[in-house]
C-alpha positions as CSV (number, residue, x, y, z in Angstrom):
1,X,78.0,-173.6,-159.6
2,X,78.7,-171.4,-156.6
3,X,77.8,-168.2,-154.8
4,X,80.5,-165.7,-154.1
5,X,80.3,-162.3,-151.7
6,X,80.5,-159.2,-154.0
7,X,84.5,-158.7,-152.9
8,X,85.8,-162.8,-152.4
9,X,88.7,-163.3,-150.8
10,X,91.0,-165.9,-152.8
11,X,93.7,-167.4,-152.0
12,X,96.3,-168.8,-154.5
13,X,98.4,-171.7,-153.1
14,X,101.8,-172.1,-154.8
15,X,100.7,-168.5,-156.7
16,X,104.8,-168.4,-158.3
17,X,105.2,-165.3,-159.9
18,X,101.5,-163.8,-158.6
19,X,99.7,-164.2,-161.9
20,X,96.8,-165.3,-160.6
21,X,96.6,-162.9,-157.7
22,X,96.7,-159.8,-160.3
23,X,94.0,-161.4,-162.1
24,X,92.2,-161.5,-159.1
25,X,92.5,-157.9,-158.1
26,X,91.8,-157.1,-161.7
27,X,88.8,-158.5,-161.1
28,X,88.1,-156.6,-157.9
29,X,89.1,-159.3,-156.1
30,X,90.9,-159.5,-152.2
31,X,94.0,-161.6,-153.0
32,X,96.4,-163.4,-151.3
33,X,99.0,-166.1,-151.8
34,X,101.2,-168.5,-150.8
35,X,104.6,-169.5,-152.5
36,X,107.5,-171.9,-150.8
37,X,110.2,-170.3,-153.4
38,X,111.3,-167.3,-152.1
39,X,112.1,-166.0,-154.9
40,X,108.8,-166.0,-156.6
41,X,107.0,-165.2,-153.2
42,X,109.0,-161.9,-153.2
43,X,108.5,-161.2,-156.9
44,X,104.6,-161.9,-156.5
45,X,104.2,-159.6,-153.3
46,X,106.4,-156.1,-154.9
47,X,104.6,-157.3,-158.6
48,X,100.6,-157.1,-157.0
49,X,101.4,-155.3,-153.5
50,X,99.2,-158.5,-152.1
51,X,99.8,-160.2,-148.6
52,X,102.0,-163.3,-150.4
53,X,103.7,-165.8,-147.6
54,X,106.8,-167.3,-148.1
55,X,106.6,-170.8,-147.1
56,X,104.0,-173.6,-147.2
57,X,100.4,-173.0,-146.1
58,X,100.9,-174.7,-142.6
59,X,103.5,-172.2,-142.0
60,X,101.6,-169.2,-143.2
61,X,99.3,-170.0,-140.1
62,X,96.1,-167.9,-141.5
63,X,93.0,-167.4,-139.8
64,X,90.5,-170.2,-139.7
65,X,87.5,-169.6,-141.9
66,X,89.4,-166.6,-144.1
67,X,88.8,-167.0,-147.8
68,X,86.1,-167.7,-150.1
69,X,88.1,-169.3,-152.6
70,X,91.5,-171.2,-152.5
71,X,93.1,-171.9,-155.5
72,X,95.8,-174.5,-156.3
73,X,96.8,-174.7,-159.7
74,X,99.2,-177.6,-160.5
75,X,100.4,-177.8,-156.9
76,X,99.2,-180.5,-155.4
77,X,100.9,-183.4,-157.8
78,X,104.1,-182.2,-155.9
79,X,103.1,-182.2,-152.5
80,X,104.3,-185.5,-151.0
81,X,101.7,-185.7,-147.9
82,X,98.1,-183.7,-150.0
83,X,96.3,-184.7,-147.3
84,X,97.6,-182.6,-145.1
85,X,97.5,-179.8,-147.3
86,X,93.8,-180.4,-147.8
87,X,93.3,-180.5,-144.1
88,X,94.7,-176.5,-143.8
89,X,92.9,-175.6,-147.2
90,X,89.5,-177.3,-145.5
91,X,90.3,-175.1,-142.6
92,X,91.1,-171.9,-143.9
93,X,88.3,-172.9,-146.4
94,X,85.0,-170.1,-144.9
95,X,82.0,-172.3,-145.7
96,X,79.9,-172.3,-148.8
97,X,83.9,-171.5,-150.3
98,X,85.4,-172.9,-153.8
99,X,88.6,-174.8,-153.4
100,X,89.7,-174.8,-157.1
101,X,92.2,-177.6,-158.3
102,X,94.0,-178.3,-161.1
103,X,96.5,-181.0,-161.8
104,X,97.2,-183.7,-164.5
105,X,94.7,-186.2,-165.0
106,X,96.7,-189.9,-164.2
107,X,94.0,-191.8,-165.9
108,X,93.7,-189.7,-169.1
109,X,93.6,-191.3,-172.1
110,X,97.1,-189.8,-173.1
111,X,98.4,-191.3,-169.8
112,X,97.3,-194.8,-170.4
113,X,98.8,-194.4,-174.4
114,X,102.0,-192.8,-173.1
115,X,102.4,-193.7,-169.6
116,X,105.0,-191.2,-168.0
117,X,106.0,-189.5,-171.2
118,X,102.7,-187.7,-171.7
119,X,103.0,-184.4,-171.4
120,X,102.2,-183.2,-168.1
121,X,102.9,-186.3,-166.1
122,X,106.7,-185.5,-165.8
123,X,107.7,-188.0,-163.1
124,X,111.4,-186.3,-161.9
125,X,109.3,-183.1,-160.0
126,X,105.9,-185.3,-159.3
127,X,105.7,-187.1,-156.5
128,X,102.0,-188.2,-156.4
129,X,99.2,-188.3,-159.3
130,X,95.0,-188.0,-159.1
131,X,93.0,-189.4,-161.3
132,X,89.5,-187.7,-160.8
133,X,88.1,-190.3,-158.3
134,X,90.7,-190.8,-156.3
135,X,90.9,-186.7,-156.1
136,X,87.3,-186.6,-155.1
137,X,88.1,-189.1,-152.6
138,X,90.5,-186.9,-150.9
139,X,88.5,-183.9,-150.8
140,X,85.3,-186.3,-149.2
141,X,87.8,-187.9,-146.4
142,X,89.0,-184.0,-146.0
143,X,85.3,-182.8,-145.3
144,X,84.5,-181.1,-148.5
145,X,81.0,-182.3,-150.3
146,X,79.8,-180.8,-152.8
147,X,82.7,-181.8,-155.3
148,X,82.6,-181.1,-159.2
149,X,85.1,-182.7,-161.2
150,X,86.3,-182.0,-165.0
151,X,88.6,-183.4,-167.0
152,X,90.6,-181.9,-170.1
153,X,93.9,-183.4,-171.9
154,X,94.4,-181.8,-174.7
155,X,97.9,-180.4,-174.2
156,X,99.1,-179.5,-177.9
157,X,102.4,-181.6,-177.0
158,X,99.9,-185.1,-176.6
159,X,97.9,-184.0,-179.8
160,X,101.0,-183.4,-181.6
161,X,102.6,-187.3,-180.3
162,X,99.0,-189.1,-181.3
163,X,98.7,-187.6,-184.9
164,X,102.4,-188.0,-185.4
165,X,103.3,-184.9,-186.1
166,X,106.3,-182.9,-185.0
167,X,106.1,-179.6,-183.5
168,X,107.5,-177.7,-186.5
169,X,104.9,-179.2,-188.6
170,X,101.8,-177.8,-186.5
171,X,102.5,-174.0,-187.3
């Protein structure tokens, strides 16, 4: 769906243990991330050798305009105040770049059968839930336009709970 420079520059928000970023540079990628446990910010920058801030994005105070692709997988759900976070993404965003989400899906069918005990909702670390319009909302009041959304919800843990098996009995 998008155009990317021969070398992008990604950025993985909340990268953890730098997973992502090595996959990146695997893939001749220029990678960089952002992690607020120190911890896993320090594992991810000695495990890739990539630029990896300690903090949250606000505080890593990049450039304007630096990456072509920001990634922020099963982040945002966590982050009290996303619109804020989608402000510095939008900013450090170049233009014509991919801001690439992923989070649980709060109006999935699995949701609406098992409210907060579908897998993936779990409600002690959320603190706020998308469901795919109300996400594209957020990225439209950020600035963002051309916005593709996809949903998937087949965690083996839901599949297991509607066919009522147990987990022992799927292998």
């Amino acid at each position: 769906h998008f155009r990317l420079p021969a070398r992008p520059r990604l950025l993985d928000v909340g990268c953890a243990l730098g997973f992502m970023l090595h996959e990146a540079q695997a893939a001749g990628w220029d990678a960089a991330g952002v992690e607020t446990s120190d911890f896993a910010a320090r594992y991810a920058r000695e495990s890739t050798g990539c630029p990896v801030y300690s903090g949250t994005l606000q505080q890593a105070a990049l450039e304007d305009e630096s990456f072509d692709v920001v990634t922020l997988m099963d982040v945002i759900e966590h982050v009290a105040e996303p619109r804020y976070l989608m402000d510095e993404i939008y900013r450090v965003l170049r233009p014509e770049g991919v801001l690439f989400i992923v989070t649980p899906n709060f109006g999935s069918l699995f949701v609406r059968l098992y409210g907060s005990e579908a897998y993936g909702i779990g409600p002690e670390e959320h603190v706020v839930y998308f469901r795919p319009g109300t996400l594209e909302r957020l990225l439209q009041e950020t600035g963002f336009r051309r916005i593709v959304t996809q949903s998937r919800d087949l965690y083996a843990e839901n599949l297991r709970r509607l066919l009522g098996r147990k987990e022992s009995d799927a292998q």
